[in-house]
C-alpha positions as MATLAB code, in Angstrom:
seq = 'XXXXXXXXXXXXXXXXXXXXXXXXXXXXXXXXXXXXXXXXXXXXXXXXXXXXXXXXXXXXXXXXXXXXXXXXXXXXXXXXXXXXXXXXXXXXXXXXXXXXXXXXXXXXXXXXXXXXXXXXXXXXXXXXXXXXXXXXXXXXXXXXXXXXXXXXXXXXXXXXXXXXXXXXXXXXXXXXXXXXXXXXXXXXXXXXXXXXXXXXXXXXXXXXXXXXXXXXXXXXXXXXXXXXXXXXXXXXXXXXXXXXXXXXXXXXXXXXXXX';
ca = [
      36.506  -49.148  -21.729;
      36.528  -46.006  -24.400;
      40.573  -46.015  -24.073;
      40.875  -49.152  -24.603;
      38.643  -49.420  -27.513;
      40.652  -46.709  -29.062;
      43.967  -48.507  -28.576;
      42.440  -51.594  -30.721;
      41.993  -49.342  -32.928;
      45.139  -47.938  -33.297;
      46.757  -50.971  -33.159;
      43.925  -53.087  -35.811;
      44.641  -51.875  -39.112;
      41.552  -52.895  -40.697;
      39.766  -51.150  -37.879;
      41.844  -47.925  -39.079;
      40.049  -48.020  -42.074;
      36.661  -48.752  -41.613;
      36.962  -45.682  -39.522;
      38.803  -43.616  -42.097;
      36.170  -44.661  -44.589;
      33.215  -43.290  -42.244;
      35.176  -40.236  -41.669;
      35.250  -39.148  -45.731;
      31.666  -40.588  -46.181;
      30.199  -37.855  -43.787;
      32.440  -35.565  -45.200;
      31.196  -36.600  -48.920;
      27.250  -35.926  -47.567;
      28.076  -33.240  -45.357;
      29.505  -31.251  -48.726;
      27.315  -32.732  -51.192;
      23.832  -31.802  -49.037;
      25.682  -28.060  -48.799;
      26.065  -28.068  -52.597;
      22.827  -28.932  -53.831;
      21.134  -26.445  -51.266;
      23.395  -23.825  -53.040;
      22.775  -25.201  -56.245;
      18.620  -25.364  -55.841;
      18.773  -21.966  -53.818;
      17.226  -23.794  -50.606;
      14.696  -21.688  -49.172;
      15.341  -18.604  -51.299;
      11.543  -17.749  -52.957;
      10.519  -14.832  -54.675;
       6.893  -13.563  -55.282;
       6.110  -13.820  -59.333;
       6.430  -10.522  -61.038;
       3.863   -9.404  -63.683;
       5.055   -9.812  -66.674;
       1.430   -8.204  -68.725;
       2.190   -5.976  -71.298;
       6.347   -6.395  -71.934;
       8.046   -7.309  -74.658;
      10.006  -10.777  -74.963;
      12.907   -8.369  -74.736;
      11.814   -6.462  -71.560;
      10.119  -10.008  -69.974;
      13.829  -11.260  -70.320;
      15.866   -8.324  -68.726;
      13.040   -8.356  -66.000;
      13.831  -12.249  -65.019;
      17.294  -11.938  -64.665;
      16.823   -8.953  -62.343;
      14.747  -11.761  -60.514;
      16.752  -14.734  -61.014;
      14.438  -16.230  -62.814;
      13.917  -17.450  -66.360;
      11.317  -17.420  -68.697;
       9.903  -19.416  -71.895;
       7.677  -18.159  -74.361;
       5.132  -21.113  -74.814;
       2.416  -20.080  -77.289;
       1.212  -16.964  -79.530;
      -2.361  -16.168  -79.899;
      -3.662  -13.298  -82.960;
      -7.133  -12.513  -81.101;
      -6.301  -11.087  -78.175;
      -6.332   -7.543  -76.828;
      -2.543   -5.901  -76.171;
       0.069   -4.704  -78.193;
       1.257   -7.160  -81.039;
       4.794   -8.939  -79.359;
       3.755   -8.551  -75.939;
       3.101  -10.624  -72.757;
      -1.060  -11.206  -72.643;
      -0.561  -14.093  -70.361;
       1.858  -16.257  -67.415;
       2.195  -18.929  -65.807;
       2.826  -19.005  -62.648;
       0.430  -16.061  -62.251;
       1.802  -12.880  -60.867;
       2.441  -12.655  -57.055;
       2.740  -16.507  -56.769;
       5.432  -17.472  -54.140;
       8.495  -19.733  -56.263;
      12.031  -20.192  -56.190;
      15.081  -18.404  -57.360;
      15.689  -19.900  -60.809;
      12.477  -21.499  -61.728;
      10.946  -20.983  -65.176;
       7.693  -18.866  -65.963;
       5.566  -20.031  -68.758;
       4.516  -16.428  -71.212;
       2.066  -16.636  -73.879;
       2.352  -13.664  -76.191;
      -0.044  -11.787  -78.495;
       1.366  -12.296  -82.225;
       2.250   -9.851  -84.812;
      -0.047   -9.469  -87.188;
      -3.294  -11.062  -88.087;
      -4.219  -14.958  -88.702;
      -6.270  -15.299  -91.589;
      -8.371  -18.452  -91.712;
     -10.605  -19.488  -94.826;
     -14.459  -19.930  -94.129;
     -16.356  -23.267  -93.929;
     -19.008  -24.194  -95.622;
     -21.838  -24.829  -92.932;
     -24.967  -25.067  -94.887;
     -26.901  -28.190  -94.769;
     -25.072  -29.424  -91.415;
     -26.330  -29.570  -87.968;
     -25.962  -26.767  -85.644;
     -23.786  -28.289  -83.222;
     -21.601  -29.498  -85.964;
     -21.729  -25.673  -87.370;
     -20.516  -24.328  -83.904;
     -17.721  -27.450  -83.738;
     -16.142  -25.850  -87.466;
     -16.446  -22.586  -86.675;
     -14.560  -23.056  -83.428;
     -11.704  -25.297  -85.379;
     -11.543  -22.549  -87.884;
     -10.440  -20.041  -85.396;
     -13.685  -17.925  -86.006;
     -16.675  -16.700  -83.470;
     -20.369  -17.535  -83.770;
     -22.742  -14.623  -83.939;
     -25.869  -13.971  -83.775;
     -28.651  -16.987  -85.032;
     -31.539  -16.086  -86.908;
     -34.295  -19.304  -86.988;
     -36.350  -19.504  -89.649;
     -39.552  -22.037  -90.148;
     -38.666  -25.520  -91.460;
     -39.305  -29.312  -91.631;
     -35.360  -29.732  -90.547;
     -34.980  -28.752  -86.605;
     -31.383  -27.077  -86.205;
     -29.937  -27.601  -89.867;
     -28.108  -24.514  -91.292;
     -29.806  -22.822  -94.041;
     -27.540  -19.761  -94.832;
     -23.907  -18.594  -93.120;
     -23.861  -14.796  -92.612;
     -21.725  -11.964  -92.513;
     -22.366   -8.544  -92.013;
     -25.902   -9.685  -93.207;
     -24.404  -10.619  -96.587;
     -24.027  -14.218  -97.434;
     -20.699  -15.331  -97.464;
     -19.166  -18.097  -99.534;
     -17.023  -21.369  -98.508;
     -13.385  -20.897  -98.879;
     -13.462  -16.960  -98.040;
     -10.034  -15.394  -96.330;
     -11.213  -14.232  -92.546;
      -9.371  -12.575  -90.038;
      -9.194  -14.977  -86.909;
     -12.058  -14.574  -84.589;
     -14.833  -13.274  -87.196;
     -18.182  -13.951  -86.080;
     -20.296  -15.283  -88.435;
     -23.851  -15.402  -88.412;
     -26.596  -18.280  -88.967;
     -29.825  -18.875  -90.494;
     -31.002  -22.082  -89.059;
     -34.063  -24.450  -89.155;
     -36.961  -25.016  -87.021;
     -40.256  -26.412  -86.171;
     -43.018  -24.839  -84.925;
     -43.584  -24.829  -81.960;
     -39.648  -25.586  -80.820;
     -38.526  -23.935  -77.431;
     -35.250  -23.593  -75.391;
     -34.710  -24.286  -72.052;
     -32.413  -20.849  -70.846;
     -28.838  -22.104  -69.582;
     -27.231  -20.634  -66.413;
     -24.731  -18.057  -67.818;
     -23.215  -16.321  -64.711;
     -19.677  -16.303  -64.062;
     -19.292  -16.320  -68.189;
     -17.386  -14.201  -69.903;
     -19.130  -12.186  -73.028;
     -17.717  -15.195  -75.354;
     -18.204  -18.158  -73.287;
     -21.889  -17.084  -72.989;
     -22.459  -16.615  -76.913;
     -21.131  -19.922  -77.586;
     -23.303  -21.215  -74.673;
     -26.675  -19.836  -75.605;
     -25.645  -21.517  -78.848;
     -25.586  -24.554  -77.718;
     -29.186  -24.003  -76.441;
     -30.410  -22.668  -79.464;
     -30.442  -18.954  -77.875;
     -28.709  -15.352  -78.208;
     -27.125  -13.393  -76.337;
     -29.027   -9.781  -76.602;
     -28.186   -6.569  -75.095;
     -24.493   -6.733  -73.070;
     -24.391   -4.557  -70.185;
     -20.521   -4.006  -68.634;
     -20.638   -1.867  -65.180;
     -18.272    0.620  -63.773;
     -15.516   -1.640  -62.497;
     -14.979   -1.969  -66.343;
     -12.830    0.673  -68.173;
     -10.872   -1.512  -70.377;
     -11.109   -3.540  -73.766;
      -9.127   -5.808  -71.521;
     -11.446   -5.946  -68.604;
     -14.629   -6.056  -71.338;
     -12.644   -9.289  -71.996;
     -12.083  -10.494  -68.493;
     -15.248   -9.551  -67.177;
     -17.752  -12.249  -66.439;
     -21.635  -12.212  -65.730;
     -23.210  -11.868  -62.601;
     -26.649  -11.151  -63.794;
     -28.871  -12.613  -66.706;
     -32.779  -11.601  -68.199;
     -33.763  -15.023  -68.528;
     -34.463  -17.017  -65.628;
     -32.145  -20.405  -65.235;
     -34.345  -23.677  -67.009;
     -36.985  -21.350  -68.242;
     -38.661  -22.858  -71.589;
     -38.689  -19.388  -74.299;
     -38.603  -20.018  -78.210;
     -35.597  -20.407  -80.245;
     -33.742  -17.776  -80.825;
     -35.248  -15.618  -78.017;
     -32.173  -13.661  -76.209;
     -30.344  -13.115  -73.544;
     -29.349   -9.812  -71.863;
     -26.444  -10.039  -69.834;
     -24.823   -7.763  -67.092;
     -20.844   -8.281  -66.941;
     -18.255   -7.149  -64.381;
     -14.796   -7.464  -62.434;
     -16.027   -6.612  -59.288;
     -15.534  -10.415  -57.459;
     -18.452   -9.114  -55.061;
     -21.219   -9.424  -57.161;
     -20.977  -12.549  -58.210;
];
């Protein structure tokens, strides 16, 4: 049966070419699926390196030792590190990829950002806390002061001194608030562990509360980890009522264990 089939098809030409034709089709897929394996490096992967702490220089030598490529995506002015080097990546270090792929780097700028001051008197609190965020500045410590207005900012503070609308500020200045309330006002205290020192300023805040006395434990030896560092233990018990204003003390660490 098989020989004779293959005499009809020696003898039918159109039979010769319908198998010709299948013959250079699985050759055309055979070398097509070998090139793109080459071409995506097909089950090649690499662990991430760190790239903390190089420059865009030394962050671009590094990748093509790895066979990898990088792209600097955004510059921030407050952060701690050296001025033109790598604060931040994506993928994070030690994160399985491929050969080739590109890794995200956010650098800390030269220089400083200067950003002019807003004027916050006579607005709400929360409105205060939305411009000074926008503005690239910090909010600091708030002082409440007796008044028919609940939350309305009186004064805008720095370094105890008034400061005026349309002052030049280094980014992340933290400005301090004189704000209104009636007697008799209280706070409910927000959960604040697993914050970091900012987060939990600008959450307190946003409850009409302060952070007080900042406590950072042994696993922290760095400005960097005093930035990383989150809280695992707080003064104030969660959805306790206290008086505006009344603050905070907060315990902060790196140690994953304790929190």
């Amino acid at each position: 049966m098989a020989t004779n089939f293959l005499k009809k098809i020696v003898k039918s030409k159109v039979l010769r070419h319908i198998v010709f034709a299948a013959i250079v089709a699985l050759v055309v897929v055979v070398a097509v699926s070998f090139y793109l394996k080459s071409y995506t490096n097909h089950g090649q992967k690499i662990f991430t390196p760190s790239f903390k702490g190089l420059t865009v220089a030394e962050a671009q030598k590094l990748a093509q030792d790895k066979k990898i490529k990088i792209e600097v995506i955004d510059s921030v002015y407050e952060a701690y590190g050296e001025p033109g080097t790598v604060i931040d990546q994506t993928p994070k270090s030690n994160f399985m990829i491929k050969e080739g792929r590109n890794i995200f780097l956010t650098i800390k700028a030269n220089g400083q950002k200067m950003v002019s001051m807003p004027n916050l008197r006579s607005v709400s609190l929360i409105q205060a806390r939305s411009e000074i965020e926008s503005n690239y500045l910090k909010i600091g410590k708030i002082d409440y002061q007796p008044s028919q207005f609940n939350d309305l900012v009186i004064e805008q503070l720095l370094n105890d001194e008034i400061i005026a609308p349309g002052t030049s500020l280094p980014a992340g200045t933290k400005i301090d608030l004189i704000v209104g309330k009636k007697q008799g006002s209280e706070a409910v205290v927000p959960k604040l562990i697993g914050l970091t020192a900012d987060q939990a300023s600008f959450k307190a805040a946003e409850y009409s509360l302060n952070i007080g006395q900042v406590n950072y434990d042994e696993s922290v030896v760095s400005e960097q980890d005093k930035a990383e560092a989150v809280i695992w233990k707080q003064s104030l018990g969660v959805d306790r009522m206290v008086a505006y204003g009344e603050e905070i003390d907060i315990w902060l660490t790196i140690d994953p264990e304790k929190y």
